[in-house]
C-alpha positions as CSV (number, residue, x, y, z in Angstrom):
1,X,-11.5,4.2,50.8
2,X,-11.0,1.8,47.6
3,X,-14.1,3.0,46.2
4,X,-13.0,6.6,46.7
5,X,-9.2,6.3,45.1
6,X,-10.5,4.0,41.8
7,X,-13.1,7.0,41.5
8,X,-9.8,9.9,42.4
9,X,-8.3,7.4,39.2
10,X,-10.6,8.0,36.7
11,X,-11.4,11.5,37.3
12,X,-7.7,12.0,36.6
13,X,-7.9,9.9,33.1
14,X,-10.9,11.9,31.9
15,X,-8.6,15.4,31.5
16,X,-7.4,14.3,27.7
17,X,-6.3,17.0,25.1
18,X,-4.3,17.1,21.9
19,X,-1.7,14.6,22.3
20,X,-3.7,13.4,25.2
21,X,-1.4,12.3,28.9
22,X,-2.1,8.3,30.2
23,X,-1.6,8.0,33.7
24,X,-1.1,5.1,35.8
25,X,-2.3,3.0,36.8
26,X,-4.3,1.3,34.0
27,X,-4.5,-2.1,34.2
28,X,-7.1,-4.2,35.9
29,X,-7.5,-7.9,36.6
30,X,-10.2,-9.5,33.6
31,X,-8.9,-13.1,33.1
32,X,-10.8,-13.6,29.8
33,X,-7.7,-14.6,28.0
34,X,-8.8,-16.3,24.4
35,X,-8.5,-19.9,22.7
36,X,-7.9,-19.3,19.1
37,X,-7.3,-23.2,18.8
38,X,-11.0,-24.0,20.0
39,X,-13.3,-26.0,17.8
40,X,-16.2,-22.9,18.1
41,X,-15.8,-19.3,16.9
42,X,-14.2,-17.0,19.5
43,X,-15.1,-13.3,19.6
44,X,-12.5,-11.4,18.0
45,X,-12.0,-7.2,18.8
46,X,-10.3,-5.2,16.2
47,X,-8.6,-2.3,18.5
48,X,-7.3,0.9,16.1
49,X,-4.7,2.8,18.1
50,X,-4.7,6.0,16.7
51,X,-0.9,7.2,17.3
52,X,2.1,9.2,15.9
53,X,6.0,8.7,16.3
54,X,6.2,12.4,17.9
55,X,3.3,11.8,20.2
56,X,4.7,11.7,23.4
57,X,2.0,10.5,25.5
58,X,1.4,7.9,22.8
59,X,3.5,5.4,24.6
60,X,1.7,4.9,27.7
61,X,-1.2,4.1,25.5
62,X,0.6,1.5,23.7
63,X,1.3,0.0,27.2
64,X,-1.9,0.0,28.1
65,X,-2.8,-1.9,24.7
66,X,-0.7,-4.5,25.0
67,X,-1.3,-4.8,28.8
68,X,-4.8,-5.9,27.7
69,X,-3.5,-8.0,24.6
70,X,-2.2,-10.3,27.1
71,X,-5.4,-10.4,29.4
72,X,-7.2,-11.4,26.4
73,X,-5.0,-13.0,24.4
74,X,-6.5,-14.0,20.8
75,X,-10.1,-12.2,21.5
76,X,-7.6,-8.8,20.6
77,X,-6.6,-8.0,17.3
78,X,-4.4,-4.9,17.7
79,X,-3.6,-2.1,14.8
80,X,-1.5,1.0,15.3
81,X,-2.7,3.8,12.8
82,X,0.0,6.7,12.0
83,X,-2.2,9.9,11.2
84,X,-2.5,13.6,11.8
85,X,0.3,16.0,12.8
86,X,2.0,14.0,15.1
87,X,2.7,11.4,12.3
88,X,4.6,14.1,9.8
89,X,7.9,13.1,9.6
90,X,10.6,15.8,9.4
91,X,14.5,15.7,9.0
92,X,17.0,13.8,11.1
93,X,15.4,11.3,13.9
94,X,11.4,11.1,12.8
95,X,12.7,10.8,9.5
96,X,10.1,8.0,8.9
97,X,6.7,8.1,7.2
98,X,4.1,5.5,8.9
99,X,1.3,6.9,7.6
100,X,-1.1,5.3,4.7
101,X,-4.0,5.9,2.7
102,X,-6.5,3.9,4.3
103,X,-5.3,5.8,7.7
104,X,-5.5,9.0,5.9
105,X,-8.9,8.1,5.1
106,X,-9.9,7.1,8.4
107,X,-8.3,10.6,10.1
108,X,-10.4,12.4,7.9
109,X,-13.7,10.7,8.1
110,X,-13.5,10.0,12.0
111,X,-12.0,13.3,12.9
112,X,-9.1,11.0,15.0
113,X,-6.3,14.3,14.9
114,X,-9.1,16.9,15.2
115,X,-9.7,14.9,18.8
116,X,-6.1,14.9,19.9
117,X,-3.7,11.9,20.6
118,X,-4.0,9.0,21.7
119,X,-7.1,8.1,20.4
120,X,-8.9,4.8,19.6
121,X,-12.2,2.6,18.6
122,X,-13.3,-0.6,19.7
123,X,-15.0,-2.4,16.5
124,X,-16.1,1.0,15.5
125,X,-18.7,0.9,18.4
126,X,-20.0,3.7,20.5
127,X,-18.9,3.2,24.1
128,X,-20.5,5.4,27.0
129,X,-21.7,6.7,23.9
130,X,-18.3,7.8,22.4
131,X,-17.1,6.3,19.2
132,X,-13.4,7.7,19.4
133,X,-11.9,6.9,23.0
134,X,-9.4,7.9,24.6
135,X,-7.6,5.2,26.3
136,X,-9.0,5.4,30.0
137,X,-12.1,3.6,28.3
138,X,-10.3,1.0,26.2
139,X,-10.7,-1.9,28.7
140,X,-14.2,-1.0,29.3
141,X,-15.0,-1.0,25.7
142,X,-13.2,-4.2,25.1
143,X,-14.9,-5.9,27.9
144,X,-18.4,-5.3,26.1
145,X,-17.4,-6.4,22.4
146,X,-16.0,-9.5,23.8
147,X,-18.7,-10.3,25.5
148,X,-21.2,-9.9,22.7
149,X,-22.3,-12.9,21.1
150,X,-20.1,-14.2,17.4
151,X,-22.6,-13.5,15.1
152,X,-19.7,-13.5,11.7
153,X,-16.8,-15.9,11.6
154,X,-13.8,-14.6,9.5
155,X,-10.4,-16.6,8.0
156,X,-7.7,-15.7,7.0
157,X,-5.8,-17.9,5.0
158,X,-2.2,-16.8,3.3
159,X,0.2,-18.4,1.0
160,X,3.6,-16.5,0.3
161,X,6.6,-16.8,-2.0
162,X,9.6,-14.8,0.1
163,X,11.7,-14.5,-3.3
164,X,9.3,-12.7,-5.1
165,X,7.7,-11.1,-2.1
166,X,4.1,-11.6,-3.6
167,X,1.7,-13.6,-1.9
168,X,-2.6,-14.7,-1.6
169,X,-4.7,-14.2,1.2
170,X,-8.2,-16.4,1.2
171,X,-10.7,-14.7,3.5
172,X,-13.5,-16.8,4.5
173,X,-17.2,-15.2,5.9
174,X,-19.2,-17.5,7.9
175,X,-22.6,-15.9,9.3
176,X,-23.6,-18.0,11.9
177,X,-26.7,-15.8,13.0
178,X,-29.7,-14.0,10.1
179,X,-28.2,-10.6,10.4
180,X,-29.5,-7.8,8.0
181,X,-27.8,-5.3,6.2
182,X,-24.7,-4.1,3.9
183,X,-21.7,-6.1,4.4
184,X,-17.8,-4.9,4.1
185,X,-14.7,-7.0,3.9
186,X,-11.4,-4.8,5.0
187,X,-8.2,-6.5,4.3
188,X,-4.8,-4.9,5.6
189,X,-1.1,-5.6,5.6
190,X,0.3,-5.2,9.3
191,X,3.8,-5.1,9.9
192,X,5.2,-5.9,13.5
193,X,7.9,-4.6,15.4
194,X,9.3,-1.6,13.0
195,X,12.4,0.0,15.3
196,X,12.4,3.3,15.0
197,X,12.1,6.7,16.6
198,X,9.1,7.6,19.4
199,X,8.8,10.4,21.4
200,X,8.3,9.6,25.4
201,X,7.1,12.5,27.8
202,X,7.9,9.3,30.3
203,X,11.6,8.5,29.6
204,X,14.8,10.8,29.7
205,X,16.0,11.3,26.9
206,X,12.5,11.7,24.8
207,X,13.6,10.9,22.1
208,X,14.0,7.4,21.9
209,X,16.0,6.3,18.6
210,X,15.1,2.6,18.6
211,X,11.4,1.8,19.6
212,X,9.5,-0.4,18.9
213,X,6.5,0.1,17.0
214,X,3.7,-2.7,17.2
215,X,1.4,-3.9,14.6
216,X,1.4,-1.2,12.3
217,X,-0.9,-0.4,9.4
218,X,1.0,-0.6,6.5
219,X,-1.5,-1.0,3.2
220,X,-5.3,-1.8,3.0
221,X,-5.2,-4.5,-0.1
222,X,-8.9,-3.7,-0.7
223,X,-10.7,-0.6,-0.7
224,X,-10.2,1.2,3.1
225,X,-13.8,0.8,3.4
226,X,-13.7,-2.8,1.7
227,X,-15.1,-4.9,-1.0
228,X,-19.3,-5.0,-0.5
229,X,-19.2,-9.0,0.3
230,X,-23.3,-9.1,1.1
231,X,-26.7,-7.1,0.9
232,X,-29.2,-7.9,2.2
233,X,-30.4,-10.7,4.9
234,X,-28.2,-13.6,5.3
235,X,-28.4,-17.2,6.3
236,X,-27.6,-19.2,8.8
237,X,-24.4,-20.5,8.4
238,X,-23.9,-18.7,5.2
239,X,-20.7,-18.5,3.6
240,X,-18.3,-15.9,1.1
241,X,-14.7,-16.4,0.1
242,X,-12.7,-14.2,-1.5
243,X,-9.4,-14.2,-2.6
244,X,-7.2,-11.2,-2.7
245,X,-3.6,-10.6,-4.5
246,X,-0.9,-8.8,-2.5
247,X,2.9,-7.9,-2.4
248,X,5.2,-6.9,0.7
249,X,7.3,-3.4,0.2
250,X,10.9,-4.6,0.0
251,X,11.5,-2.8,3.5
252,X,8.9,-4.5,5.2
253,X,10.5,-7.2,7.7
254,X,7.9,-9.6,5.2
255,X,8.9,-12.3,8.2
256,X,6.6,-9.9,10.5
257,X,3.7,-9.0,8.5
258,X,0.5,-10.2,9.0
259,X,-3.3,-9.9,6.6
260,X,-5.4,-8.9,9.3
261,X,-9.2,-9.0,7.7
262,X,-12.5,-8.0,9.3
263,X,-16.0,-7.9,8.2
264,X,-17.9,-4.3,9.2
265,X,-21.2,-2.4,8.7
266,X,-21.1,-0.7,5.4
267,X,-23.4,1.9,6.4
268,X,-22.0,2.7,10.0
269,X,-19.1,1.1,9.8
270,X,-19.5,-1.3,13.5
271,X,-16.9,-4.5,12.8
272,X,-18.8,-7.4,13.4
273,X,-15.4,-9.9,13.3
274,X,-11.9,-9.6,12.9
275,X,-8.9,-12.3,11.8
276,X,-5.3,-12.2,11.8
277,X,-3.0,-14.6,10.2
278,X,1.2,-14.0,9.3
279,X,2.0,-13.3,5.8
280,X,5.6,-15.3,6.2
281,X,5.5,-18.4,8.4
């Protein structure tokens, strides 16, 4: 009979479309909560969570992230990506703009909108041989990057001066296994818990005026598709720093922005690692 309703469960998930409906219940027992405080490399998951403020099923989606965020703790490194139509902002409530370049970019070379929202990728890897996901396969997806071996250690190290609101970020690239290939470091501003407007198919009213909005892209410092750090084979235990230049928007809350940095595939774009570390501590 348990076999029967989890199998009733997911046959209900797979029914997705434009801004696509998350139903409960979506959580599951995994335990693999993360040390980031350990003395080896942990594997890290950059999860993009393709939303818009006038998505209304984007919500439930954002539960579900953060449902798993505390399952696995550090191994998660979560980004919310404003793109496509639900992102336009209009007059009056949705009067905000959270979209960016770099997730303008990403809209258009991925398809995201064209595939309706919610929408997501796990490391830019294929799962059940679908690179965009809808959020029924999240934990699934998630369960197999972390359990990959860490083949790339990344850094991130930030210094900050809150009266001039300019700071330096220090990314350091440790490949701790011969991997072959074109290698891309991404760096990105993040801003945490923006308040402002969501729509809710869940909630009466819908509109909800003061939401909050997780870990949301807010600039790429480098290139959206990164700075080439690598071609080639590398070393064992090879290393790359680089240091970038950056400045916080005067209404960013700079006290909730974090450099989040990963190292990707330059050809098919997979993320191999990912770091996080605040801008203003």
């Amino acid at each position: 009979m348990r076999r029967i309703l989890i199998l009733a469960l997911a046959f209900a998930l797979s029914f997705l479309w434009a801004c696509d409906i998350v139903e409960k219940p979506y959580t599951q027992e995994i335990n693999q909560c993360g040390h980031d405080n350990l003395s080896v490399p942990i594997r890290k998951v950059l999860v993009e969570d393709y939303t818009g403020h006038k998505c209304g099923n984007c919500p439930r989606a954002h539960e579900l992230l953060y449902s798993l965020v505390e399952q696995y703790c550090d191994h998660i490194i979560p980004v919310s990506i404003h793109v496509g139509y639900f992102a336009t902002p209009s007059n009056g409530l949705y009067k905000d703009d959270f979209r960016t370049p770099a997730g303008n970019t990403y809209n258009d070379f991925f398809g995201v909108d064209a595939a309706g929202l919610p929408r997501g990728m796990v490391n830019r890897t294929e799962y059940n041989g679908t690179l965009l996901l809808s959020p029924s396969a999240w934990a699934g997806a998630i369960s197999q990057e972390v359990n990959r071996p860490v083949s790339v250690e990344v850094q991130v190290k930030n210094t900050y001066d809150s009266t001039s609101r300019n700071g330096q970020t220090t990314i350091q690239v440790s490949f701790l296994q011969q991997l072959q290939g074109s290698f891309s470091l991404t760096v990105w501003i993040v801003e945490d818990s923006i308040i402002a407007a969501q729509k809710n198919y869940y909630t009466d009213p819908q509109d909800i005026p003061d939401y909050v909005h997780r870990n949301v892209l807010r600039k790429s410092v480098t290139d959206p598709w990164g700075e080439t750090i690598f071609d080639g084979q590398t070393a064992i235990n090879q290393l790359i720093t680089r240091t970038y230049s950056f400045s916080i928007d005067t209404s960013w809350a700079d006290s909730h922005c974090y450099i989040v940095a990963f190292v990707s595939d330059k050809e098919t774009k997979q993320v191999y690692q990912a770091d996080r570390e605040k801008i203003a501590k």
